[in-house]
NUVEX-731607 format. One line per 10 residues: number of its first residue (from 1); their letters; for each residue x, y, z of C-alpha. Coordinates in Angstrom, 2 decimals. Last residue first. Example, Ala and Ser with C-alpha at 12.3 -4.5 7.8 and 13.67 -1.06 7.14 Angstrom:
2) sa) 13.67:-1.06:7.14  12.30:-4.50:7.80
***
This chain:
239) xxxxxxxxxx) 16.69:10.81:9.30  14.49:13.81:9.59  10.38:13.19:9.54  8.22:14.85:7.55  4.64:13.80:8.13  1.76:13.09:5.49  -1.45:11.61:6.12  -3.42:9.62:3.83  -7.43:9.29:4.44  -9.30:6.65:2.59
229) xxxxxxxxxx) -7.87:4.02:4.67  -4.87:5.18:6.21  -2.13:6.67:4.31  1.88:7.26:5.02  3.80:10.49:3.98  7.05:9.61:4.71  9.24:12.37:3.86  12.62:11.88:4.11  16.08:13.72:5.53  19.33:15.05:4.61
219) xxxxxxxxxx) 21.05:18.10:5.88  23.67:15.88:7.98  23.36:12.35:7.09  21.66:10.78:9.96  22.43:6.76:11.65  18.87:5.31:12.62  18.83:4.81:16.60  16.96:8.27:16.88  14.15:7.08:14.86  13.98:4.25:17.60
209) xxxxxxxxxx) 13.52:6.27:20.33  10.99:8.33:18.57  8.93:5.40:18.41  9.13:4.10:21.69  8.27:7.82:22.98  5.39:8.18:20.77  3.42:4.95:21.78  1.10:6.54:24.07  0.75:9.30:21.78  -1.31:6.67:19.52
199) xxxxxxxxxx) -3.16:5.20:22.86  -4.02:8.68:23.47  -5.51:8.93:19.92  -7.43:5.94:19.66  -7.71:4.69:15.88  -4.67:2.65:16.63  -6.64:1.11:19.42  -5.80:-0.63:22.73  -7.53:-3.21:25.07  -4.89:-5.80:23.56
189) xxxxxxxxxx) -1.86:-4.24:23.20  -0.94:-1.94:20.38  2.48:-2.59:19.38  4.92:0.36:19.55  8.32:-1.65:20.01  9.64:-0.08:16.62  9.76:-3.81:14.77  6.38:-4.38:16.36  4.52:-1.35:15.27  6.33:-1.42:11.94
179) xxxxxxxxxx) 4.82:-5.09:10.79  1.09:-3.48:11.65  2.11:-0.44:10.12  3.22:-2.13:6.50  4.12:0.24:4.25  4.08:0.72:0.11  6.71:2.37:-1.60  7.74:5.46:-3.59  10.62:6.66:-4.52  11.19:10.37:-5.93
169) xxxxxxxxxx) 13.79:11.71:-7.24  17.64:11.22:-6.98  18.75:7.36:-5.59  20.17:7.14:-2.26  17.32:6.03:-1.24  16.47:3.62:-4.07  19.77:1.41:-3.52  19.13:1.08:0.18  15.40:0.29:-0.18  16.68:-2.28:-2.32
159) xxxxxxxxxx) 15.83:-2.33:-6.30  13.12:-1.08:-9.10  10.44:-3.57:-7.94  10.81:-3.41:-4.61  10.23:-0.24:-4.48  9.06:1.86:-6.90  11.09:4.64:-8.76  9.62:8.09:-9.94  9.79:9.36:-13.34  7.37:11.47:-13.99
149) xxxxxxxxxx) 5.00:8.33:-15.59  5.52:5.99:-12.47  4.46:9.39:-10.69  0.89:9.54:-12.64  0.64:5.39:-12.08  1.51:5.46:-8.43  -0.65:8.26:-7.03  -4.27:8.33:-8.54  -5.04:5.54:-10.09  -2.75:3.44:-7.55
139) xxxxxxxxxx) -3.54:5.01:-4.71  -7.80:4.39:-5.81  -6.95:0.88:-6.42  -5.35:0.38:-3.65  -7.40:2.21:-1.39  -10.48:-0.04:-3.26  -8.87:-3.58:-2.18  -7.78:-2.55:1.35  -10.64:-4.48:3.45  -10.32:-4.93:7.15
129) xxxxxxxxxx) -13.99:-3.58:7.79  -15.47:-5.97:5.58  -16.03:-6.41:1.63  -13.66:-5.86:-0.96  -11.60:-8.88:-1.61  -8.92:-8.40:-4.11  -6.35:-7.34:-1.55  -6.12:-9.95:0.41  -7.17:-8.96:4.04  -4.27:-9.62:6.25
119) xxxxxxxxxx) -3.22:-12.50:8.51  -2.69:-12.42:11.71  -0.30:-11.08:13.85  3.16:-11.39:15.75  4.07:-15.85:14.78  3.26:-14.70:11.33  0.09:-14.87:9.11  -0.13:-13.96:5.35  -0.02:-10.48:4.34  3.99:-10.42:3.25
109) xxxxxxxxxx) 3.96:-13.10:1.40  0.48:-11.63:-0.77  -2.23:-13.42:-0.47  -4.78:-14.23:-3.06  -3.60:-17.90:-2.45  -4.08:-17.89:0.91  -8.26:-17.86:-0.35  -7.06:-21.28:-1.77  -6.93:-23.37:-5.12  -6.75:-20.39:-7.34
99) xxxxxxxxxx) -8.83:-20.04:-10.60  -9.61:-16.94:-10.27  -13.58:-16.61:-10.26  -12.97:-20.11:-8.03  -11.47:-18.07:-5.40  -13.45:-15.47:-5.35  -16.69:-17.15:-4.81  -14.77:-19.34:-2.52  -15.22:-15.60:-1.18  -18.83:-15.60:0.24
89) xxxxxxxxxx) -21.07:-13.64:-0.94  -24.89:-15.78:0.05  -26.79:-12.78:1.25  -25.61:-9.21:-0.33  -22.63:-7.26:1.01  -21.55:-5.33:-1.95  -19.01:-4.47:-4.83  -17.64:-8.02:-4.17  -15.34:-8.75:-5.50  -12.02:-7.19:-7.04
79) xxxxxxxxxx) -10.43:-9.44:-10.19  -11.42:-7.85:-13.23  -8.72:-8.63:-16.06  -8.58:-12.07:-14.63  -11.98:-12.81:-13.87  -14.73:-12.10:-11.46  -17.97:-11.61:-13.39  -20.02:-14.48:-12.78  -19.69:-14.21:-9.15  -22.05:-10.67:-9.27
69) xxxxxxxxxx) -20.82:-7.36:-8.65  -17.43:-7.19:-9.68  -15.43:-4.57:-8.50  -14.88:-2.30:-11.75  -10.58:-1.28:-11.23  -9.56:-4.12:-14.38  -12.54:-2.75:-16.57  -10.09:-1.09:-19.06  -8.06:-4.26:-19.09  -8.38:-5.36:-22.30
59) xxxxxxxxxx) -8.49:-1.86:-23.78  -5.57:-0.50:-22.32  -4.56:2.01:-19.64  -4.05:-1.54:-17.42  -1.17:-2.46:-19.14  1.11:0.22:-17.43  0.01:-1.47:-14.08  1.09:-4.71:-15.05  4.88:-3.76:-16.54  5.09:-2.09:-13.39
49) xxxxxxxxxx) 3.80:-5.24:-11.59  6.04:-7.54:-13.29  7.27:-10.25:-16.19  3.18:-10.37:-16.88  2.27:-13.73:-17.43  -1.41:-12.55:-15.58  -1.89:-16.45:-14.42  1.11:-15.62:-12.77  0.53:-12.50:-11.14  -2.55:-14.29:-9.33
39) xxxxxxxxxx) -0.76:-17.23:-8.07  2.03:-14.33:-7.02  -0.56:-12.24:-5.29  -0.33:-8.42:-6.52  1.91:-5.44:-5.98  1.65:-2.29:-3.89  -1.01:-2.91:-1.02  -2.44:0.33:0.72  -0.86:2.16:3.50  1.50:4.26:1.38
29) xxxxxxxxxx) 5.53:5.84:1.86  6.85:8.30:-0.08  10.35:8.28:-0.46  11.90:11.77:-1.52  15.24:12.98:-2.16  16.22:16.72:-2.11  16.22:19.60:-3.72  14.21:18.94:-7.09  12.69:15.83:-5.18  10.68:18.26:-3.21
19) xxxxxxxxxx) 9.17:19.89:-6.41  8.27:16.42:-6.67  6.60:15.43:-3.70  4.52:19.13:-4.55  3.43:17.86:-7.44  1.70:14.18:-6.34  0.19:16.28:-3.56  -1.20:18.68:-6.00  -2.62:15.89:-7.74  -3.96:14.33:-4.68
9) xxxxxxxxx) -5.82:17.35:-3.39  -6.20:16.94:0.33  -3.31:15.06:1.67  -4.69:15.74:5.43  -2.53:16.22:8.04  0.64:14.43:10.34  2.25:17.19:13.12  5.59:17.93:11.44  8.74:15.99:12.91
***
């Protein structure tokens, strides 16, 4: 397992996954949402997020990654709001600029609250500590859409996690650490922080215990190279 570091120059970053994938298989895995709200996706009558994301090079959707500033211009084609904290935001603001009956509604299944955590931000709300909208729009400008275009594969959307990784190239998908804490034993407990370093190494050994429970293939392994906020660091890490 390599120490985790800086991405630095995304491009190069983007090459060097797939000079990788000319030896080996790749997943690259992102902290930043990969897909968008079903009530939203709807209204959008796109048949799916690829098919989205390749429409959003054209014309009608060329102001798509513009966070709104003002209520009046949240709308299908530019759904992120608000570019600022000014007095009176609020995000029924949000909810009526898209024509959904809830804020749960600009949820995503797998952001809305479980029985282990609360819910998460939805994506097309940009204010507030907890918010993910402009990582995902900046991962997908800058990572997704130039590998979609080499080639790469995208889970869910292209098939299982099983199918994908044992499929040549590069996959990419999008993570969940909150979810992965849990499943790995790792949670942070209350009086704890991710963003603390000796509670992170605190966690290390429940971790690594269950990387060892996941069957190898001899010479084979991943690279997860999993982001965090504005900051995306890579590790390599054998399975």
């Amino acid at each position: 397992m390599e120490a985790p570091e800086p991405v630095g120059n995304v491009a190069a970053f983007v090459d060097a996954a797939f000079a990788d994938a000319a030896i080996q298989r790749v997943l690259l895995g992102f902290d930043f949402p990969i897909g968008v709200p079903i009530a939203y996706g709807a209204q959008t009558e796109f048949r799916s997020f690829r098919e989205m994301l390749s429409a959003l090079s054209g014309e009608a959707w060329s102001r798509f990654s513009e966070v709104a500033r003002l209520p009046t211009e949240i709308g299908l084609t530019r759904p992120f709001y608000p570019l600022m904290s000014t007095k009176g935001v609020s995000r029924t603001e949000l909810v009526a600029g898209l024509g959904v009956a809830s804020f749960d509604d600009l949820l995503r299944v797998c952001e809305r609250c479980t029985e282990h955590r609360q819910a998460a931000c939805s994506l097309f709300w940009t204010l507030g500590g907890n918010q993910v909208g402009k990582g995902a729009l900046t991962g997908w400008s800058e990572v997704i859409r130039p590998a979609l275009l080499r080639g790469s594969k995208l889970w869910p959307f292209d098939g299982t996690l099983e199918e994908l990784a044992h499929t040549p190239g590069v996959v990419l998908a999008e993570t969940y650490p909150a979810e992965a804490y849990r499943m790995a034993r790792a949670a942070f407990l209350p009086g704890q922080s991710k963003r603390r370093q000796a509670d992170r190494r605190g966690k290390a050994e429940a971790v690594m215990a269950r990387a060892l429970r996941i069957p190898r293939q001899a010479g084979r392994g991943f690279r997860f190279d999993v982001g965090h906020h504005s900051e995306m660091k890579p590790a390599r890490i054998p399975i």
